[in-house]
N, C-alpha and C positions, 0 to 999 in steps of 0.2 A: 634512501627509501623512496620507494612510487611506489603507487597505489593504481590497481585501474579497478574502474566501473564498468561492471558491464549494463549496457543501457540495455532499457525497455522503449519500444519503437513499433510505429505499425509500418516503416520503410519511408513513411514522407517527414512525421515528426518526432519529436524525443518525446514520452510520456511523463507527467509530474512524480511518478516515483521517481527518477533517475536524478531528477533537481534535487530530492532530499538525500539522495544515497552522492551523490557530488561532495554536498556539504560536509554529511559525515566521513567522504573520505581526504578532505582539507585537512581535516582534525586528526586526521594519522601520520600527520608531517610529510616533507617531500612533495615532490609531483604529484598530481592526479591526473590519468591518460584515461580515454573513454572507449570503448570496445563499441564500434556498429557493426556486430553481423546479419546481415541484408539480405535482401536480391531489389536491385535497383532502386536502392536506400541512400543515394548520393544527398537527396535534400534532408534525407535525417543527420546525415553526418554533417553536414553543414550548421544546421539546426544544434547538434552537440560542438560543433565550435564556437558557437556562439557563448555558450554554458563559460558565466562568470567562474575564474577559476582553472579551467581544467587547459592544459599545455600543448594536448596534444589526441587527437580522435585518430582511432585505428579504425578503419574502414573495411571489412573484410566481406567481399561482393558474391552468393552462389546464389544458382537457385534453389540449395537444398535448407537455406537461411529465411525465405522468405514468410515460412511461418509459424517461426522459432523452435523448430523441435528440440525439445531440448538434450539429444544424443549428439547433433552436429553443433550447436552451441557450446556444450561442453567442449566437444572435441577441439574448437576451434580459440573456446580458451584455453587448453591446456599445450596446443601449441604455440603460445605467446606468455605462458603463465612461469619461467622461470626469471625473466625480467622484473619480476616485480614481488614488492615484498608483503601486498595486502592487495586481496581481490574480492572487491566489493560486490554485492548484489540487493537489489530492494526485494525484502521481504512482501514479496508480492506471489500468487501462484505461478508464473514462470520464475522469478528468479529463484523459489523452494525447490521448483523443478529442477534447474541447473545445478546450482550452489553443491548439494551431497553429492553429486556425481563426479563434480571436479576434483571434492575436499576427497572422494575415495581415491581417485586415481592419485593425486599427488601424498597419498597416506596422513592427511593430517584431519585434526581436530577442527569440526566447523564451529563457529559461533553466531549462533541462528536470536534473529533477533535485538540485535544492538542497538540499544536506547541512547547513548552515552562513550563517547570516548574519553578515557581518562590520561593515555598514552600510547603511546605506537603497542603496547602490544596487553596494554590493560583495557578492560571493557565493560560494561554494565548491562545488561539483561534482564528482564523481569522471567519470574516464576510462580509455581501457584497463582497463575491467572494473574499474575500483577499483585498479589498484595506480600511479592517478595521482591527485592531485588539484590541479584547476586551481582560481586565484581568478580571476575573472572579475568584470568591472565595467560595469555597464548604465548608457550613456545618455542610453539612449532616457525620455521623459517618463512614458511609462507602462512598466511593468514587468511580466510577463506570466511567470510563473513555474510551474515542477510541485514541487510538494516531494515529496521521498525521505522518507517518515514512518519512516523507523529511525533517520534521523537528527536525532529531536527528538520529547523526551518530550512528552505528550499533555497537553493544558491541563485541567484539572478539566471534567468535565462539568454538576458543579452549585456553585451558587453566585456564577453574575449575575444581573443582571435589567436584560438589554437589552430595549429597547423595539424591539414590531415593527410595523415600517410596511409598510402592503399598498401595491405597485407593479402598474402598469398592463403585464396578459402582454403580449409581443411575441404577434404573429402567426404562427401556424402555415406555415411558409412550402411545404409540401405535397410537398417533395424527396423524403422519404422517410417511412416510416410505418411502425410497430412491429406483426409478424406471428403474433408469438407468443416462447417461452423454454423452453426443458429445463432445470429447476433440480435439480442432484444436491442430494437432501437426504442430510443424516446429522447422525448423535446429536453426531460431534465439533465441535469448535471449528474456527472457518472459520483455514483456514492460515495467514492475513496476520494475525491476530488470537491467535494462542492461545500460551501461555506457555509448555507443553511441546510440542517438536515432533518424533518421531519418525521418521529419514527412511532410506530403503533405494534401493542401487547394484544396477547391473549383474551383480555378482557372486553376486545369490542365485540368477540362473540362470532363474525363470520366473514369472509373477503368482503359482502356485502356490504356491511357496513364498516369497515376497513376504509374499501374505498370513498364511501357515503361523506364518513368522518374527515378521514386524515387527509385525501384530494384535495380538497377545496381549500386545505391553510395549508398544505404545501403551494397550491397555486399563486396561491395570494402573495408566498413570503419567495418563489421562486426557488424552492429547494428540493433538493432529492428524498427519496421517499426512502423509509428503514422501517423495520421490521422487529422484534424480538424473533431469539430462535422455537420458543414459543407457537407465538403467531406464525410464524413459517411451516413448525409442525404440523401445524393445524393447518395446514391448507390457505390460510387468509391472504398471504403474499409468498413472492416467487425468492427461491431460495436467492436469488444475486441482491435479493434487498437484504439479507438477514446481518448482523450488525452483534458481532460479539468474538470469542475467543475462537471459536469454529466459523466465524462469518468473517467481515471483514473490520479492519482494524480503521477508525475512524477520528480525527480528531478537527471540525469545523468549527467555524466561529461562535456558532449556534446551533445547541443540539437541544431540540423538543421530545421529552419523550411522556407520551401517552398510554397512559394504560400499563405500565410496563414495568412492574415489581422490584426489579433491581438485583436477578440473581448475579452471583460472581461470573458469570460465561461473560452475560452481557457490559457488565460495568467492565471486565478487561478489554472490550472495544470501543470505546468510547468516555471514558473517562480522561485523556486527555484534552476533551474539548473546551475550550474556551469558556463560554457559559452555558450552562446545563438547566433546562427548563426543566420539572418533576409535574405533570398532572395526574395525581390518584388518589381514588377515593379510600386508601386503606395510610393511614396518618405513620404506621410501623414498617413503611413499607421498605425496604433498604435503598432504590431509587434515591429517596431523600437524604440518607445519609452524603452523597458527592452532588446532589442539588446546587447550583446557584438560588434558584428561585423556585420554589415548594409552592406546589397550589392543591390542598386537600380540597377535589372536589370531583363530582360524579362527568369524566369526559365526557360523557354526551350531550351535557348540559355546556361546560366550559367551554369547550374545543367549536362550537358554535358563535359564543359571546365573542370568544377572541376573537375571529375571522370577522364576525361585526365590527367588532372597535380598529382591526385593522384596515 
């Protein structure tokens, strides 16, 4: 059995989903071989041989790669995809994007989501927002997978030395074509990735004091900034901060949340984190129930004190 990854890459580096979706594909037995489809992505693939673990990076060079569409992605796993008996992807919006397009062409069963490897072809997924989880068992001969990267530590990024073999691009198959991108920069750490994550509800009332509030103790603590889908409705913050089942799936060292009641959307993104701060002034709030550390008290008041005492 092997397994390949297909990595997530902006052409110069490998991005931290593809370290968790590595690890989870260790745990499927055999090889793990890594997929770079590119345009002038040679330091990415360099960068994925490095990736503790993995044998062997397939380098696959166009310029119809360069900004991942995911019709020529696909294509270009599917002609390298009878080799192998598990094709991994990080549950991330481009690998959702790939993942069912390949699982249709090859007619098989996807399994979106995987928390958990139990065997090459047994698996675990959560459902009902995470307060289910199902073992499911693939099989179909090739295995077409998204992994949940919260749920499996990251494989070292340095310390192999796989060998990269350049493979022949599929062709550009001219469906769709890349127009352009609005990228929000900022000084923080991108959300899916950062260790402290500060995140603010509905209840602070307006962006204004969103930003008034929760700015200045993410500042302090150097963390990226979250949201409820809530607070996002409302206008407060920008949908790339929103932080749950529909937003993005988060699990950091430390997760602050403010104001933020504790529906099921939300706790399925972020309940894997480490330790879990709860500030709200409502004592029933569900927040508390996966709390580490409960602070019944009125955030405009506390959320203040803290950034004092820190």
């Amino acid at each position: 059995m092997t397994a390949l990854v297909i990595a997530e890459h902006d052409n110069a580096s490998v991005k931290g989903a593809t370290l968790n979706t590595v690890a989870a594909a260790a745990q499927c037995g055999g090889e793990v071989h890594v997929l770079i489809a590119g345009h002038n992505a040679g330091a990415a693939a360099a960068a994925a041989a490095q990736i503790a673990g993995v044998s062997k990076v397939i380098h696959a060079d166009a310029p119809g790669f360069e900004h991942g569409l995911a019709e020529n992605v696909a294509a270009q796993v599917l002609a390298i995809a009878a080799s192998y008996s598990h094709i991994l992807f990080p549950a991330t919006a481009s690998g959702k994007n790939v993942a069912p397009r390949v699982a249709a062409h090859l007619d098989v069963a996807q399994l979106s989501d995987v928390t958990k490897v139990i065997s090459h072809d047994t698996f675990e997924r959560p459902i009902y927002a995470g307060n289910a989880i199902a073992t499911v068992q693939a099989l179909d001969a090739t295995k077409v997978i998204t992994v949940r990267t919260t749920g499996f530590d990251p494989a070292a990024a340095t310390g192999g030395s796989a060998t990269v073999e350049t493979a022949t691009a599929a062709a550009d198959d001219g469906k769709s074509k890349f127009l352009g991108s609005e990228i929000a920069k900022s000084d923080r750490p991108e959300l899916t990735a950062a260790k402290i994550i500060v995140s603010g509800g509905r209840a602070l009332g307006s962006a204004e004091k969103f930003n008034d509030v929760m700015t200045p103790l993410a500042d302090k603590l150097g963390a990226a900034l979250g949201a409820s889908r809530a607070a996002v409705d409302a206008g407060y913050a920008p949908n790339d901060w929103q932080v749950g089942q529909t937003g993005k799936i988060v699990a950091p060292q430390l997760y602050i949340a403010a104001g933020i009641s504790g529906a099921i959307q939300h706790l399925a993104g972020m309940k894997d984190s480490k330790v879990i701060v709860a500030i709200n002034k409502d004592a029933e709030a569900p927040i508390f129930s996966v709390a580490d550390y409960g602070l019944e008290a009125d955030l405009f008041e506390a959320v203040p004190e803290l950034i004092k005492a820190l």
